[in-house]
MARDRENKE-710804 format. One record per residue (C-alpha): x, y, z; residue number from 1; residue in one letter. Coordinates in pm, 1 decimal. Layout:
<recs>
+----------+----------+----------+-----+--------+
!       px !       py !       pz ! num ! residu !
+----------+----------+----------+-----+--------+
!        X !        Y !        Z ! NUM !      A !
...
+----------+----------+----------+-----+--------+
</recs>
This chain:
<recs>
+----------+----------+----------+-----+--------+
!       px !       py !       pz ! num ! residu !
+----------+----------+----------+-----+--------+
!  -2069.7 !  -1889.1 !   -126.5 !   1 !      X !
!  -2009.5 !  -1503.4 !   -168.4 !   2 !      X !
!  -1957.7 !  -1385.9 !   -531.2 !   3 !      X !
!  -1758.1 !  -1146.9 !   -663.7 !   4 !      X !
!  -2057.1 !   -983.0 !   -853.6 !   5 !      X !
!  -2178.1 !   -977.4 !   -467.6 !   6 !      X !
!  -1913.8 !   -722.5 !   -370.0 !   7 !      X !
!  -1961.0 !   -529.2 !   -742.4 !   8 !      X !
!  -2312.6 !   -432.0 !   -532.7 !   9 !      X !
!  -2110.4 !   -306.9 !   -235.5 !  10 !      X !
!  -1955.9 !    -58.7 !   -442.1 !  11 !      X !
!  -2148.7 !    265.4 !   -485.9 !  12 !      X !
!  -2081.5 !    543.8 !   -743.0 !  13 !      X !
!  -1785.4 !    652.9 !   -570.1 !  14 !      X !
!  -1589.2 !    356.3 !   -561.6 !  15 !      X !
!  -1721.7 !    168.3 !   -856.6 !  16 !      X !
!  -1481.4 !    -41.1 !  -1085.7 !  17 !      X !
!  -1321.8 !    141.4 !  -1371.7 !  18 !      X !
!  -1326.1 !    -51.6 !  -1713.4 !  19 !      X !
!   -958.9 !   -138.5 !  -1787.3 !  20 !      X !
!   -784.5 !    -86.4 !  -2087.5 !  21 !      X !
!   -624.1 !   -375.6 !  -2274.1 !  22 !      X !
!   -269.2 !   -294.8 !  -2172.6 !  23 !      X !
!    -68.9 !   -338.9 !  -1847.6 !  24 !      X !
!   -195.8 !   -721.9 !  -1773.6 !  25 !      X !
!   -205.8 !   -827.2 !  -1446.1 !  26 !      X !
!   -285.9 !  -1141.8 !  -1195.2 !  27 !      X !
!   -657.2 !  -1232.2 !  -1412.4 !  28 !      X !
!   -968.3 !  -1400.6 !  -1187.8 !  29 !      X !
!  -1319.9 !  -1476.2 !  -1334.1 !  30 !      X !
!  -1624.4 !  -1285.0 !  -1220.8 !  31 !      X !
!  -1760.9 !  -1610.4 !  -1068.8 !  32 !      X !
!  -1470.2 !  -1719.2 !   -836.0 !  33 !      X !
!  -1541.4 !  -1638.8 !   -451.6 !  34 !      X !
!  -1467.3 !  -1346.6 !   -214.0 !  35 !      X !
!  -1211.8 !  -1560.1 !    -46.4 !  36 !      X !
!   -949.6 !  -1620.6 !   -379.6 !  37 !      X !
!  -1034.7 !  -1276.6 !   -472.6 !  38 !      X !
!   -843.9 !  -1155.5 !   -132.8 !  39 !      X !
!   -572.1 !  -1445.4 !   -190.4 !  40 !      X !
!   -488.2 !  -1282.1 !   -483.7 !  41 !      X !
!   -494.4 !   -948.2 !   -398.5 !  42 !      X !
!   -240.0 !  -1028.9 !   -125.0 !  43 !      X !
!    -13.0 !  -1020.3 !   -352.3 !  44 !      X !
!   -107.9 !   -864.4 !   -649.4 !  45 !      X !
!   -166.7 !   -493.9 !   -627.4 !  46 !      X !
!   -435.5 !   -558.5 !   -859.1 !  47 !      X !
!   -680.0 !   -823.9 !  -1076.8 !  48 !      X !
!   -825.4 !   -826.8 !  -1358.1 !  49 !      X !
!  -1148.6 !   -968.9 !  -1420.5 !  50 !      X !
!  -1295.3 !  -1150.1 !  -1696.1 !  51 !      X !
!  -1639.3 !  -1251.3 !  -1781.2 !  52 !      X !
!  -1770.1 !  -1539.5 !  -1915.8 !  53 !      X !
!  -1615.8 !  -1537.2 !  -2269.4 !  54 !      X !
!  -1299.7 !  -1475.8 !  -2133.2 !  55 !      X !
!  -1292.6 !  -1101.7 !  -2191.8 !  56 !      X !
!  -1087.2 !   -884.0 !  -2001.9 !  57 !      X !
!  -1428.9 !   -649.6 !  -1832.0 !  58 !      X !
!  -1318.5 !   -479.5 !  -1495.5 !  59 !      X !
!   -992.3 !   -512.3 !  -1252.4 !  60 !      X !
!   -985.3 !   -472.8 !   -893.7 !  61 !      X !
!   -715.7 !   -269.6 !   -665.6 !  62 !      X !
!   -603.2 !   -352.1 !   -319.7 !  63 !      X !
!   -746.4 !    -29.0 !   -228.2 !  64 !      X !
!  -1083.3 !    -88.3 !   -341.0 !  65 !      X !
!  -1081.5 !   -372.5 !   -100.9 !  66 !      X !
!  -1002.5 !   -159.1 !    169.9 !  67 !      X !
!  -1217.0 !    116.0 !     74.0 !  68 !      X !
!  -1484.1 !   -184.4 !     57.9 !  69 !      X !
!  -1409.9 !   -272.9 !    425.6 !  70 !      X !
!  -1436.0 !     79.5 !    554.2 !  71 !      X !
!  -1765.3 !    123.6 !    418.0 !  72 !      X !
!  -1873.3 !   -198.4 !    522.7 !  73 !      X !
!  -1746.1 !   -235.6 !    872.7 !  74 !      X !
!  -1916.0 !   -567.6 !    958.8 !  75 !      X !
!  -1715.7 !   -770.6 !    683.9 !  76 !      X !
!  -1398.8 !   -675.8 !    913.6 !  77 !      X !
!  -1582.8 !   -861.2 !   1211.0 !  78 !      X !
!  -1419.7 !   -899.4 !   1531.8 !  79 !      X !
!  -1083.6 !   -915.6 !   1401.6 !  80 !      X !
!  -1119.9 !   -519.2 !   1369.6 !  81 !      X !
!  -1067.6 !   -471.4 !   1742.0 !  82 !      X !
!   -766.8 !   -644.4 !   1730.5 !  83 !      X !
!   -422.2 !   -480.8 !   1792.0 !  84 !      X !
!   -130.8 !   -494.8 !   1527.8 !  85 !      X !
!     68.8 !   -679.8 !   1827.8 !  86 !      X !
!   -181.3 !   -910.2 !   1806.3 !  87 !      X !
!   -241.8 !   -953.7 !   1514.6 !  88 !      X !
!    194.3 !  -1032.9 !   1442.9 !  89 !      X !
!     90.8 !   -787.3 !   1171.6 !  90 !      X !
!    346.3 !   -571.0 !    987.2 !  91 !      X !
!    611.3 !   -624.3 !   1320.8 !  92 !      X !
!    912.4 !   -681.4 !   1108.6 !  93 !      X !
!   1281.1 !   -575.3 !   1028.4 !  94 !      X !
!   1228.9 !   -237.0 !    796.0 !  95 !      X !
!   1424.5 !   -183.3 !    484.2 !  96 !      X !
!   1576.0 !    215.8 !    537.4 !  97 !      X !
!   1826.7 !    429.3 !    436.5 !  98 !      X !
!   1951.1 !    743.1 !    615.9 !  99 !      X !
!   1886.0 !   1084.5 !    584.9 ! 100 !      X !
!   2192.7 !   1200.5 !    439.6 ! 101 !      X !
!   2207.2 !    885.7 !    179.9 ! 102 !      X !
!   2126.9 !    985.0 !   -171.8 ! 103 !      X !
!   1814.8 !    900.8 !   -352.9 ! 104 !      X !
!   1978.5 !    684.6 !   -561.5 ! 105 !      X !
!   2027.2 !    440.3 !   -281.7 ! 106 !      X !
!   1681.6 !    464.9 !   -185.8 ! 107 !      X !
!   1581.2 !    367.6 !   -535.3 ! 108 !      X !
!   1881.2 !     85.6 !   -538.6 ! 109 !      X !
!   1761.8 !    -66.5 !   -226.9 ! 110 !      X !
!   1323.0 !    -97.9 !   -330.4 ! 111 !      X !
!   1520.9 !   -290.0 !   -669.6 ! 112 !      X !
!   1702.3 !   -497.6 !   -453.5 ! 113 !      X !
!   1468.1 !   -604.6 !   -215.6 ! 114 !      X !
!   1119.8 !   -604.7 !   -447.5 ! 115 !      X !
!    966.7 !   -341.9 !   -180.9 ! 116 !      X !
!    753.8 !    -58.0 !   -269.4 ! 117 !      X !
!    904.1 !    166.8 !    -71.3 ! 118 !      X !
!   1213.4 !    192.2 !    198.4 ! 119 !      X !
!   1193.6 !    413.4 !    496.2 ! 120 !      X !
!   1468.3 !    753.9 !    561.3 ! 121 !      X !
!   1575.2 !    777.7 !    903.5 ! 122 !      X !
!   1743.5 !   1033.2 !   1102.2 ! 123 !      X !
!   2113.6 !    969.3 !   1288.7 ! 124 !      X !
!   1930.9 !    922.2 !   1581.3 ! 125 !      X !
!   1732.5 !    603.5 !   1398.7 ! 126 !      X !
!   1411.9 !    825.8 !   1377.2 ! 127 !      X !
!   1116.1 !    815.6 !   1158.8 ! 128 !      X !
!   1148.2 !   1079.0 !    892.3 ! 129 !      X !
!    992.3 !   1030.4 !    579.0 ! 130 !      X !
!   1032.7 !    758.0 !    299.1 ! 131 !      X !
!   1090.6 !    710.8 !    -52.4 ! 132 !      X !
!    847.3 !    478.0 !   -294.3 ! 133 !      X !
!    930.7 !    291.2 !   -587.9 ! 134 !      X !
!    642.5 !    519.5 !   -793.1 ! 135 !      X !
!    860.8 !    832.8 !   -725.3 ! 136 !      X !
!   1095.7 !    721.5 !   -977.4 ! 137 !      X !
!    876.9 !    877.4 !  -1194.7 ! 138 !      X !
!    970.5 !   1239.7 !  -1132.8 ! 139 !      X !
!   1282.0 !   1100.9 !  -1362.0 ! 140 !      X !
!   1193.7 !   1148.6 !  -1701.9 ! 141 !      X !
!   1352.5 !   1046.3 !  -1992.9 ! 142 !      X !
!   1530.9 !   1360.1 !  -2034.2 ! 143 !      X !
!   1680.3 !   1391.7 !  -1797.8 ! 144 !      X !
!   1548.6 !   1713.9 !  -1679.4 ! 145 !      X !
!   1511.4 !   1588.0 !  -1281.7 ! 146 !      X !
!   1813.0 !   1316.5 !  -1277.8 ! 147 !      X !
!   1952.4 !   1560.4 !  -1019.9 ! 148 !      X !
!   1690.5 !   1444.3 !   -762.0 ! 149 !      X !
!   1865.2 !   1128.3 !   -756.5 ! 150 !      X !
!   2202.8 !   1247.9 !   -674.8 ! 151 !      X !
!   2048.1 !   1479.9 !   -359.3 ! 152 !      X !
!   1998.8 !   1359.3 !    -29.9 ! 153 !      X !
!   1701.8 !   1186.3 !    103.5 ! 154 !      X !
!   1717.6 !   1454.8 !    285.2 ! 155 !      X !
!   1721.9 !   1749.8 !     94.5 ! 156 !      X !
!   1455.0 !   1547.3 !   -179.7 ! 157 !      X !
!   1207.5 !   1518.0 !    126.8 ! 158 !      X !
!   1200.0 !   1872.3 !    201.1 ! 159 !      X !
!   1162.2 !   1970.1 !   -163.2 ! 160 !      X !
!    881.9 !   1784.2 !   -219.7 ! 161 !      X !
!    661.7 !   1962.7 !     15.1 ! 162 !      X !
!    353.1 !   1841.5 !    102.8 ! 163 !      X !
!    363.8 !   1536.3 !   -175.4 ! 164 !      X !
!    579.0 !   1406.6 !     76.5 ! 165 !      X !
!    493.5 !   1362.8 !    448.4 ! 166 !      X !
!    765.9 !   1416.8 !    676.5 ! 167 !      X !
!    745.4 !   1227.9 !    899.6 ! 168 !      X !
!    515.5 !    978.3 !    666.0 ! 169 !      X !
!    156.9 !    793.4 !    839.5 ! 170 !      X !
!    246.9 !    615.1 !   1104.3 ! 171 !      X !
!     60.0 !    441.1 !   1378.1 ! 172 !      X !
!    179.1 !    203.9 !   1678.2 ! 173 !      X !
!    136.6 !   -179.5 !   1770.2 ! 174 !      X !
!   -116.7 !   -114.5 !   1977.1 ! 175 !      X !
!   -338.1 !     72.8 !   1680.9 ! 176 !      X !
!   -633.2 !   -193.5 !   1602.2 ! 177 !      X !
!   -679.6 !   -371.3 !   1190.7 ! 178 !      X !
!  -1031.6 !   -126.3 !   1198.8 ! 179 !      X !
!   -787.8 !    189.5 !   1235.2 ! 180 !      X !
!   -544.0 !    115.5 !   1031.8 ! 181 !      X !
!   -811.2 !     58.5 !    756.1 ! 182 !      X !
!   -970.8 !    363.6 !    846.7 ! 183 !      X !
!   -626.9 !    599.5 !    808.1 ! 184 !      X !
!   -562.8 !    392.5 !    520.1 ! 185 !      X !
!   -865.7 !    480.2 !    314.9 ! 186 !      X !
!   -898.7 !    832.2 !    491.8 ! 187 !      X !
!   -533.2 !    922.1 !    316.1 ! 188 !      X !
!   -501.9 !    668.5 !     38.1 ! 189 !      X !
!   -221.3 !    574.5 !     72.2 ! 190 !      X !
!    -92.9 !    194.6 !     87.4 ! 191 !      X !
!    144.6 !    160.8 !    396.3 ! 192 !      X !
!    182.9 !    284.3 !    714.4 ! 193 !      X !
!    489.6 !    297.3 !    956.4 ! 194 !      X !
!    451.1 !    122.6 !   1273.0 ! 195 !      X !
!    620.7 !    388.0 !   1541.2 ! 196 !      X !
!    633.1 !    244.3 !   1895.1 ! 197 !      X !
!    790.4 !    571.3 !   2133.6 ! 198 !      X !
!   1000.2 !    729.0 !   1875.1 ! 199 !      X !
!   1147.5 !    352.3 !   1722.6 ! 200 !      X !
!   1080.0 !    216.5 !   1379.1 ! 201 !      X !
!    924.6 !   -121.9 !   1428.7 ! 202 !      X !
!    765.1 !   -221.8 !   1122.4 ! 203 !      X !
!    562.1 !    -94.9 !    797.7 ! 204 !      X !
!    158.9 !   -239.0 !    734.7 ! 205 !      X !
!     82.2 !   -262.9 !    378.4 ! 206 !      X !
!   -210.1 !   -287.7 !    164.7 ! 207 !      X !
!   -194.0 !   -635.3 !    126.1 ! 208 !      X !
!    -89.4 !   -696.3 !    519.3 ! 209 !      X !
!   -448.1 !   -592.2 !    579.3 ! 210 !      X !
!   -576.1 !   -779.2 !    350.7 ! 211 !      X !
!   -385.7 !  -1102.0 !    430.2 ! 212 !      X !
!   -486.9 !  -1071.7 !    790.5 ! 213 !      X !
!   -884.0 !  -1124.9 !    717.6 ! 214 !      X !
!   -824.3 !  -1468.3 !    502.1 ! 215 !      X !
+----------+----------+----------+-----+--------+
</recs>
């Protein structure tokens, strides 16, 4: 029975476990339970913490660790890595989007409404063209200073942001296998991708997707 301390060994300097302050508690898991229930939670947690023995609250764990885990270590994928996102029925799905010329606002209204992450900004022809994520909110600060970002376009805020924000965002297609989609999503770390088949929007891969598709 693999242990977490078992993947702690994986990890080399680079992508070794932070120690986590007291604040911000998330989804907790003890240091003993197995690989398995760590990836069950992680599905839908962005992130663990872990406790030791006593009970203490000693490292956390990120989604992204996990996949930077699996990159490294190619063979824990298995054969499941050559398999296609059509395959797989992973991330193939109605996406949550706004258009171009819709204020941020909307964007913002529409991750609350649906508990997403982030929402995808199309074009008038239903094109890809860049998205909007629940952590941009934070460009809004208490001030005030930036509330004007909210009342531009999706549009206009894409194009402002430069290169913070793609345009159009990662994307690969159906027929992309779990191994590159792990690979792009380590390379760029970042924690979706847009599933483009010939121009048309067919579905966003998460993080946790990944994840879910190795249990």
């Amino acid at each position: 029975d693999n242990r977490i301390e078992e993947l702690f060994r994986l990890y080399d300097e680079s992508t070794s476990i932070a120690n986590f302050s007291k604040r911000n508690p998330f989804k907790t898991i003890t240091a003993n339970c197995s690989i398995y229930e760590l990836f069950e939670a992680l599905v839908i947690h962005h992130r663990v913490s872990v406790l030791d023995k006593q009970g203490k609250l000693q490292n956390y764990i990120t989604q992204s660790d996990l996949i930077k885990m699996l990159y490294k270590n190619r063979d824990l994928v298995g054969p499941v890595g050559n398999k296609t996102l059509n395959e797989l029925h992973l991330g193939l799905k109605d996406v949550v989007k706004v258009n171009d010329h819709h204020l941020v606002i909307e964007a913002f209204k529409q991750i609350a409404i649906n508990g997403i992450s982030a929402v995808a900004v199309i074009d008038k022809d239903g094109k890809l063209v860049g998205d909007i994520a629940a952590h941009d909110i934070r460009e809004i600060n208490p001030e005030g200073d930036m509330i004007d970002k909210i009342l531009t376009t999706t549009k206009d805020y894409i194009l402002r942001s430069n290169e913070r924000k793609r345009s159009p965002p990662l994307s690969v297609n159906s027929s992309s296998t779990l191994s590159e989609v792990i690979t792009i999503l380590e390379k760029n770390h970042t924690h979706r991708l847009w599933i483009v088949d010939d121009g048309n929007l067919r579905g966003v891969v998460s993080l946790g997707d990944v994840l879910k598709s190795l249990l």
